[in-house]
C-alpha positions as CSV (number, residue, x, y, z in Angstrom):
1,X,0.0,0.0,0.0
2,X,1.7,3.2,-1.2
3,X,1.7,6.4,1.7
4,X,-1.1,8.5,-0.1
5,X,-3.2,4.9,-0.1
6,X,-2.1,4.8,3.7
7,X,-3.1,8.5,3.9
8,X,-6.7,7.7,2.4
9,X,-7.4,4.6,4.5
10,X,-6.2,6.1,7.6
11,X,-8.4,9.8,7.1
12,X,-11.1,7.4,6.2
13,X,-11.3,5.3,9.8
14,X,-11.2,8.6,11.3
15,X,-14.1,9.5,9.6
16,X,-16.4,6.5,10.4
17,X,-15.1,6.8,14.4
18,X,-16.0,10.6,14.5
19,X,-19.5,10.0,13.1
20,X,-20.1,6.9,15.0
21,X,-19.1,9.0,18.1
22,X,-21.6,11.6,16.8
23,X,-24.5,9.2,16.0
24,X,-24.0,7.8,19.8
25,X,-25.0,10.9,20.9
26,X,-27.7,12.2,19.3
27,X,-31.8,10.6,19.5
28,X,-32.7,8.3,16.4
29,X,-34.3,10.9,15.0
30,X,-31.3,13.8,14.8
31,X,-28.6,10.8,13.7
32,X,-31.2,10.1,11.2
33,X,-31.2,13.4,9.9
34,X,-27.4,13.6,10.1
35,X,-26.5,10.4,8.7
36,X,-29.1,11.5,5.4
37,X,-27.1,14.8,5.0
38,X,-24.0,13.2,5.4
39,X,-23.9,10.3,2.8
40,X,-25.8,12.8,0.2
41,X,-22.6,14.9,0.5
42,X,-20.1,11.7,0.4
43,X,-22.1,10.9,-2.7
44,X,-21.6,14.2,-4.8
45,X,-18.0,13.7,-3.6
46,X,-17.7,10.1,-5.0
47,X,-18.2,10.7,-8.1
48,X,-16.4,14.0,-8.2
49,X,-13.8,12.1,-7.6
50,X,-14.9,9.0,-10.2
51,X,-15.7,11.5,-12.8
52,X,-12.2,13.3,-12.2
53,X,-10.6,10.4,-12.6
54,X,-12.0,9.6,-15.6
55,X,-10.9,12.5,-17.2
56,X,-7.5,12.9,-16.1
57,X,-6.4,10.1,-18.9
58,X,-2.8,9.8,-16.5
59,X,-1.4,6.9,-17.9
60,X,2.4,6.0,-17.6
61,X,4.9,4.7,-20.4
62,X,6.3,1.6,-21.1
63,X,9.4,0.8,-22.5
64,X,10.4,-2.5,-23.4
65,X,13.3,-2.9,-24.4
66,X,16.6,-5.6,-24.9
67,X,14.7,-8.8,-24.0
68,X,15.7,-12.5,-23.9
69,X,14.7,-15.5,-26.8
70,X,11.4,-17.2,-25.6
71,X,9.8,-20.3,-26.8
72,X,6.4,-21.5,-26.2
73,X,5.8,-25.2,-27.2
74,X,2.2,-26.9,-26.3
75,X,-1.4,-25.8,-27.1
76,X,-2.4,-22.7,-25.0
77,X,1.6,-21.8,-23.8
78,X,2.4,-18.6,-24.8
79,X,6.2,-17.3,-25.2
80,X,6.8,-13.3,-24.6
81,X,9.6,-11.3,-25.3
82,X,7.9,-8.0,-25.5
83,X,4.7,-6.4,-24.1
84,X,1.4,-8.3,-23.3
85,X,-1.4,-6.2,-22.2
86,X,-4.9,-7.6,-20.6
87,X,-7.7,-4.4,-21.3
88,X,-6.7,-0.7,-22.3
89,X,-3.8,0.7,-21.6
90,X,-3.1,4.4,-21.3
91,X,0.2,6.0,-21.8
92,X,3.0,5.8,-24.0
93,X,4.5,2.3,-25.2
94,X,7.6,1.3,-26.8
95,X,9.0,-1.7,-27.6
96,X,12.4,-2.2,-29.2
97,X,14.8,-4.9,-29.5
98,X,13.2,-7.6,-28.4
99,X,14.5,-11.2,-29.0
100,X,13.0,-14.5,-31.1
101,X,9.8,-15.6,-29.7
102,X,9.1,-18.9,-30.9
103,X,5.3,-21.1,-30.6
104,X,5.6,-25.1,-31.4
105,X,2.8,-27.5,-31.1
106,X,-0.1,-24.9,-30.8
107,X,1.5,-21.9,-28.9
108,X,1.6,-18.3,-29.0
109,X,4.5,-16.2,-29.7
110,X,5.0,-12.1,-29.0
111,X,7.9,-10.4,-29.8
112,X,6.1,-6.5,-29.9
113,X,2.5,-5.4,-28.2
114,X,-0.3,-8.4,-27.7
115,X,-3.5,-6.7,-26.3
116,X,-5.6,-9.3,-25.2
């Protein structure tokens, strides 16, 4: 867990101790009121942060680069020697210099990008 995950986590305990503090206080009713108020506002806040996200597109770069021979030999093995990516992937990629990727008997070789 990096230190801003940490950060997040640890903010977020604090949260649910301060308003289970609060709602221990108040009658059914009041907490009632509170508790609507308060998860309407988390709400708008969620997907603030959702939709920010979203549009914010950050995506890192790969560089692949120098790699090693491969072989793959048998039906569903799969040798690699560059990049294989499972969904989308945002950002930069390069790939350059990659070795012989070889696929006997059925297999799969790579030796650039594979988006699967």
């Amino acid at each position: 867990m990096s230190g801003r995950q940490r950060l997040v986590a640890g903010l977020t305990g604090l949260a649910v101790a301060a308003l289970a503090g609060v709602f221990c206080f108040l009658s059914w009713d009041r907490a009632n009121q509170v508790a609507g108020i308060v998860s309407a506002l988390v709400g708008v806040v969620a997907l603030g942060a959702g939709v920010l996200a979203l549009m914010s597109g950050r995506g890192g770069s790969v560089r692949i680069a120098n790699t090693g021979p491969a072989t793959a030999v048998g039906t569903g093995s799969h040798a690699n020697t560059g990049l294989t990516a499972q969904g989308s992937v945002h950002g930069s990629m390069e790939v350059d210099g990659t070795a012989e990727a070889r696929a006997e008997d059925g297999g799969r070789a790579n030796t650039g990008h594979d988006q699967l």
